[in-house]
N, C-alpha and C positions, 0 to 999 in steps of 0.2 A: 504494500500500500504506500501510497507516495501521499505526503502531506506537505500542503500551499505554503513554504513559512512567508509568503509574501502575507496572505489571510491572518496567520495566526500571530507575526512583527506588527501588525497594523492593528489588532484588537489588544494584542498586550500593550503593544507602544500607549492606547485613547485607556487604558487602565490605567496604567502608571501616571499619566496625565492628569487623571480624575485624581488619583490620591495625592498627589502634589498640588494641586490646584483648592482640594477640600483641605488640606492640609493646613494653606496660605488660610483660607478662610476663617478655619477654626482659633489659628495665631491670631490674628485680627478681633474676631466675636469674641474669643474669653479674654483677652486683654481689655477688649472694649468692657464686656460684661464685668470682669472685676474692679472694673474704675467705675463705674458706672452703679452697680446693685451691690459690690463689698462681698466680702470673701464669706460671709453666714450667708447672704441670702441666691449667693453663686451655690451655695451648699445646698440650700434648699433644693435649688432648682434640679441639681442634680443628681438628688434622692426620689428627689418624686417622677422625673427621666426614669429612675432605674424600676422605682415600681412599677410604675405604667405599663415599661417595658415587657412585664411577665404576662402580656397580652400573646407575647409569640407563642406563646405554647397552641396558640390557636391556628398556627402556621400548618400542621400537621405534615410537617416535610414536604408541604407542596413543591415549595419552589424547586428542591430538588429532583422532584418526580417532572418535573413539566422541563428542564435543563434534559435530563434524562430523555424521557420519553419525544420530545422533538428533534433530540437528535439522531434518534432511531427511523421516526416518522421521514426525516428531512433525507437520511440514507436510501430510504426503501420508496422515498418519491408518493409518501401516502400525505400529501397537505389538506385533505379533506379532516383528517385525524388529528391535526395540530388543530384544526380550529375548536373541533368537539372539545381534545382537553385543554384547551384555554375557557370555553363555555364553564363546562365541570367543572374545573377550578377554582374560577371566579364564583361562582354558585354557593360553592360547600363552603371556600375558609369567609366568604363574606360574613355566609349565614351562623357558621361555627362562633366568628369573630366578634358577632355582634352580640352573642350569648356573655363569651370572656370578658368584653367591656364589661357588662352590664355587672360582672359578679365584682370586679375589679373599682367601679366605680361607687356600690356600695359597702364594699369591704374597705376602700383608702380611708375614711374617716378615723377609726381604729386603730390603723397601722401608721398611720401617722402622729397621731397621739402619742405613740410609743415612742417615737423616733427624732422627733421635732420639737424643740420650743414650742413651751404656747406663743411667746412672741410672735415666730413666724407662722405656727401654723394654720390662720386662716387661709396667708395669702399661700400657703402652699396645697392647701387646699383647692384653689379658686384656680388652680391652673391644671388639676387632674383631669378636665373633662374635655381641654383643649389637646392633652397628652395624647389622651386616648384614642382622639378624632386622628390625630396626625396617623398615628399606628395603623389605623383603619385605613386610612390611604395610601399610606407607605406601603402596606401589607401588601394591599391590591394592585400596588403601580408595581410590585416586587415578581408578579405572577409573569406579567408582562415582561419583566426586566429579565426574566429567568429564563425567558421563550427567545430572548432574542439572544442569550448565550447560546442556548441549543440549535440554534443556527446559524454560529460561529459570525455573527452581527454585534457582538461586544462593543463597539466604538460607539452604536448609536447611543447605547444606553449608559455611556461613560459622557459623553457630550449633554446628556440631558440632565445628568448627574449634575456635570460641573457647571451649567445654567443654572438647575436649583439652587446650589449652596451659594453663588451670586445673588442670587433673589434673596437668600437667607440672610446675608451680611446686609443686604441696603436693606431691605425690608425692618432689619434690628436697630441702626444705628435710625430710623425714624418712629421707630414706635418705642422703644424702651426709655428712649430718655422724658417722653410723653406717659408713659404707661405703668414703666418698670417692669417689675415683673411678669405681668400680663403682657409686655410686649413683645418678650420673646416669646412666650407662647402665641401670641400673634402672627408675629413673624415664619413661628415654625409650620403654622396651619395655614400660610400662605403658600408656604414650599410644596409642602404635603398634597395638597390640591394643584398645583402646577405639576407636580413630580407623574403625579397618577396621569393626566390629561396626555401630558408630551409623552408617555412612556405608550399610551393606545396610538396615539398619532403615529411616534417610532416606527412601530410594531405594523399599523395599518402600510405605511412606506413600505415596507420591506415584503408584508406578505398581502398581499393586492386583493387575495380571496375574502381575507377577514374581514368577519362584518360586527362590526362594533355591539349592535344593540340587538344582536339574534341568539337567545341565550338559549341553547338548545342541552338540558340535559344528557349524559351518555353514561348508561350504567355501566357497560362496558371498561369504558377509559376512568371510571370513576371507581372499581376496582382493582385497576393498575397502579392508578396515579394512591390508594392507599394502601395498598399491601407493600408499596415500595415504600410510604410514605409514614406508615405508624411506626418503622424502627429510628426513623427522622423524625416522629410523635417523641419518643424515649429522649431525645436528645436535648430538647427542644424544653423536656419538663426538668431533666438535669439543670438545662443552662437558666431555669430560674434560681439554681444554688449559687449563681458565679456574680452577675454584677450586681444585679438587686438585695442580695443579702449579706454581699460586701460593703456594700455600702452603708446597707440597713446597719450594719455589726461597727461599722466607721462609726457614723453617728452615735450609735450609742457608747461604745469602750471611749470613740475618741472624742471629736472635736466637728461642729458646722466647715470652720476652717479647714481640717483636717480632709474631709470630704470632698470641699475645691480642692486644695492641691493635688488630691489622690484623683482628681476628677481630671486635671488639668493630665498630669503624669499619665494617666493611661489611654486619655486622649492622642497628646505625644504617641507612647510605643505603639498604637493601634494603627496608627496614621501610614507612621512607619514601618510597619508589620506589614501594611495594606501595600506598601510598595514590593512585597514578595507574594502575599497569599495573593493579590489578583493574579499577579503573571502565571503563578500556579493554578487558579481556579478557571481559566481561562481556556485552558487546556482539558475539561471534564467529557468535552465531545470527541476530543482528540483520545483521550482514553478510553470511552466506548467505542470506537472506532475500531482502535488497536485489539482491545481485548475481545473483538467480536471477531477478529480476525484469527487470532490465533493465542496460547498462554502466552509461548517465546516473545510473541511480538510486544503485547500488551507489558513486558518483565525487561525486553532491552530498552522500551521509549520509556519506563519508569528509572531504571539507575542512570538513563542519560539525564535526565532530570533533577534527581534526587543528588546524583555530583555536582550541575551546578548550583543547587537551589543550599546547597549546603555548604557550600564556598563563599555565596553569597551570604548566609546567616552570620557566618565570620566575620566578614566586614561591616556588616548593620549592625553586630552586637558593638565593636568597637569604633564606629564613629558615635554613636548614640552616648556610650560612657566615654567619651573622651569631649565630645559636646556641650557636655548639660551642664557646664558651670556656666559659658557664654548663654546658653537659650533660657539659662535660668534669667540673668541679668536683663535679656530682650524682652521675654516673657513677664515677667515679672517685674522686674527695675535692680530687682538686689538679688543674690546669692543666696536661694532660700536652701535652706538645709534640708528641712521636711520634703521638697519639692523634688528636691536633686535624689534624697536614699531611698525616697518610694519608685522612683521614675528606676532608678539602678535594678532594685528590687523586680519589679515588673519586667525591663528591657532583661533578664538574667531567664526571668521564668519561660515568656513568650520567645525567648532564642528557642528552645526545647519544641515549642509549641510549633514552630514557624519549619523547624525542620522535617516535622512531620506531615506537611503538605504535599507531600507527592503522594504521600500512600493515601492518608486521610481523602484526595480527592481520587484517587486512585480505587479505593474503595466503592466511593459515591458513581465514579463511571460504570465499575464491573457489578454495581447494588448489591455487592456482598458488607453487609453494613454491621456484622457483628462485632469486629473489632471498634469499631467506631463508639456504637455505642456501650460499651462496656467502658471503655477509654473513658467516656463524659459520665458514665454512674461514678465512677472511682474519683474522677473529678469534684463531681460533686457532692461525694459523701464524706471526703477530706476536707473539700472544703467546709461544709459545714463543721466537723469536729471540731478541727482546724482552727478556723478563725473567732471561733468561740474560746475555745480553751486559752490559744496564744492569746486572745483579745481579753481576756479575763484576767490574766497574771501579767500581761506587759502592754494593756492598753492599744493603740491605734494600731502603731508601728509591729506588735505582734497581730493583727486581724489581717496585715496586708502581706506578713513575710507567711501565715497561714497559706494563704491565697495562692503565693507564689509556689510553694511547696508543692500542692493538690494539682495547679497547673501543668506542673515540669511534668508529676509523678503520672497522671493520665494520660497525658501527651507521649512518654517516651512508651509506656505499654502499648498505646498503638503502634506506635515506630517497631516496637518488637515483635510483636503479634504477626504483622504484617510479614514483617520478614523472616518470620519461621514458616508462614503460610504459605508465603511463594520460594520457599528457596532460597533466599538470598542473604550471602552473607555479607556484613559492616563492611568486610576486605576489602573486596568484591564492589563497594559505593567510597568508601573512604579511604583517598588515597594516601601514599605517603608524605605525596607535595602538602598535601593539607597540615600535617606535624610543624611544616617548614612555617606555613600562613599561618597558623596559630599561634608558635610561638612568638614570631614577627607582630601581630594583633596584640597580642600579650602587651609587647613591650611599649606598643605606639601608645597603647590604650591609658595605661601605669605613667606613661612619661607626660600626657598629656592634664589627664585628671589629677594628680597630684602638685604639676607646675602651675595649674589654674587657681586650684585650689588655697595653694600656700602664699599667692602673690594678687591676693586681691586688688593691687593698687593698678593690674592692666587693663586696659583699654580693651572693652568686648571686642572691636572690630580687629584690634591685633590676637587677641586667641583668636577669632576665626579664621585670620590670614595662615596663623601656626596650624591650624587644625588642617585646613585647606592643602599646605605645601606639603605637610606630611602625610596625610590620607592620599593624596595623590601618588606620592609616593609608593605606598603601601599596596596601591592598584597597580602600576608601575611594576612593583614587584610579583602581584598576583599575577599580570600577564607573560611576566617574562619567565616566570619561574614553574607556573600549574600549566599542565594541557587544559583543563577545562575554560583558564581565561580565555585563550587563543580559540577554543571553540566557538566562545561565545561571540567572537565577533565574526565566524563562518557561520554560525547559524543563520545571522540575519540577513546573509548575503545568498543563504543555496536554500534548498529545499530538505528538508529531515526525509532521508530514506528509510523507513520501518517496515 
């Protein structure tokens, strides 16, 4: 099987694009928002985000089933079939969804009592019901966004991405200084309803057949899209263990403050993170492809992946920690401590986490999803212990190195799992040149963080000039020293023969 890398350089390229571009934004928005609402009611805001949040359990793995199943449809030339399961889709998690709100929006009153000042908690109240509406859209623009990976049309729905979150910055900095709090909920249900609209329009461009408002049930494709989709159900109820009751456990062990910076921090590594997991998720069609073609084939396009996507975690673990005193200073104005050991904390766990994308969506291509979700039970049954018990005896700082722990430890079990399942050993993906770049990483990272650190009296723009000449370097070295750098830039120039 021969695959296009022109198709597949041009949908990673409008990915990486998105997260840089939502990146820019988020710098901008929580800077503005913490000048702006103060670092309590920036906490607020981003407690009652995470409860809201456990709306997705309403998700029921659709998106994955609809990535999935169109890219099968899209192979076998059946487009009659992508429309049914876009119809089905939309139909169940709308209906499903609007059930979750509704438990969600009278259960917040409760759960926020527990969690929140009474100070803040009216106004944190008065913004769950705008939360929820966004989820509701977001959910539904998602179904759409998920159809247009499965037929390897990634870039449109990275372009309509990076329009949103534009909307979302000007939309903030006019309503929030007018509204406050309620304005970024404004502003977000502004997004939210644009995001859903451009994402049918997308989707109408590309697939000509689709007819927007012909909602045609199909029992059929609606027992695909959930027998694939209830072990993506599993995951889906784990991952209400992970940000919402981290943060919930924030709030209470720690601090409102504590909550933004932890807010800001993992904003940061996620951003960053999204600069590897898209180029990897991107690739989900490209793995059904393979794996429908043969084992071998589906197990060589994976270690070609997993070598470089693991050379790349090297170097994103260490500019990240050799960074964060300068992004603290931009970010922030000063060298916050709490900002920078949580941020270390997270960038340490989500390295583990990041490495295991090739299989994790590896997995999701070939719908063998046991490994997956076992990985997210253990996750989130750590975490809970976890961040309760560290958060008990050592307050904030122990609920988030909990966190980090339960993250690594679920994450690498799928990494392993995986590669008892297919054969494949660490040898075999990880090479010796990697010893070389590590220990190199090592030193940049140490030399970096420690000189920022001890000499507060420099000028941000000159650490990042430092950072800048030596990370360059250090790629410099990646390419001259690993096969896999040198690949990477034959990759984008030939076609991947599998």
């Amino acid at each position: 099987m021969t695959v296009n890398k022109k198709t597949i350089s041009i949908n990673i390229l409008f990915s990486l694009l998105q997260i840089v571009v939502i990146g820019l934004v988020y710098y901008f928005l929580y800077k503005f928002l913490l000048a702006s609402l103060g670092t309590e009611l920036m906490g607020v805001w981003a407690i009652v985000l995470s409860i809201s949040s456990t709306a997705n359990v309403a998700n029921l793995g659709i998106g994955s089933s609809v990535t999935r199943y169109t890219a099968l449809f899209k192979t076998n030339d059946e487009w009659d079939q992508i429309n049914k399961l876009l119809y089905t889709s939309v139909i169940l998690l709308g209906a499903f969804f609007l059930l979750i709100m509704l438990i969600i929006y009278l259960a917040a009153p409760a759960w926020l009592h527990l969690i929140v000042e009474d100070t803040y908690y009216e106004q944190a109240l008065s913004i769950v019901p705008y939360s929820l509406l966004c989820l509701l859209f977001n959910s539904l623009s998602g179904i759409y966004a998920a159809c247009l990976d499965g037929l390897q049309k990634t870039y449109i729905r990275s372009i309509v991405f990076v329009v949103s979150f534009i909307m979302l910055i000007v939309f903030s900095y006019l309503l929030v200084p007018r509204y406050g709090l309620l304005g970024i909920a404004y502003a977000q249900l502004i997004q939210a309803v644009f995001l859903l609209i451009a994402m049918i329009g997308g989707l109408k461009f590309v697939l000509k057949t689709h007819q927007i408002f012909s909602f045609r049930w199909d029992k059929g494709i609606f027992k695909k899209i959930f027998s694939f989709g209830i072990q993506e159900q599993v995951i889906s109820i784990c991952q209400l263990c992970f940000d919402p009751l981290t943060k919930s456990l924030l709030g209470g062990f720690g601090s409102l403050s504590l909550v933004t910076y932890y807010e800001m921090a993992n904003r940061l590594v996620l951003q960053l993170r999204g600069l590897l997991v898209n180029a990897n998720q991107v690739l989900i069609p490209i793995f059904t492809s393979a794996q429908e073609k043969s084992v071998e084939t589906g197990k060589y396009f994976y270690k070609q992946i997993f070598s470089l996507n693991f050379l790349m975690c090297i170097l994103w673990l260490s500019f990240i920690i050799s960074a964060i005193v300068p992004i603290s200073n931009l970010w922030i104005g000063s060298t916050e401590p709490v900002f920078i050991h949580v941020t270390i904390l997270l960038a340490m766990s989500y390295f583990f986490n990041i490495i295991i994308s090739p299989a994790y969506f590896s997995n999701m291509g070939s719908a063998k999803l046991k490994g997956n979700v076992i990985g997210n039970i253990i996750i989130a049954v750590l975490n809970i212990g976890l961040c309760y018990l560290l958060g008990f005896y050592f307050g904030g700082y122990g609920v988030v190195f909990g966190w980090s722990i339960a993250l690594a430890a679920g994450s690498l079990y799928i990494l392993v799992v995986y590669h008892r399942d297919n054969n494949i050993t660490f040898g075999s993906v990880i090479l010796k040149h990697d010893m070389v770049i590590i220990l190199a990483s090592i030193v940049y990272t140490l030399c970096c963080y420690f000189l920022f650190i001890s000499r507060n009296d420099l000028n941000v723009w000159l650490m990042l000039a430092i950072i800048f000449v030596l990370f360059a370097l250090l790629c410099l070295a990646v390419y001259k020293v690993h096969p896999v750098g040198k690949r990477l830039l034959s990759m984008v120039r030939n076609k991947i023969k599998i």
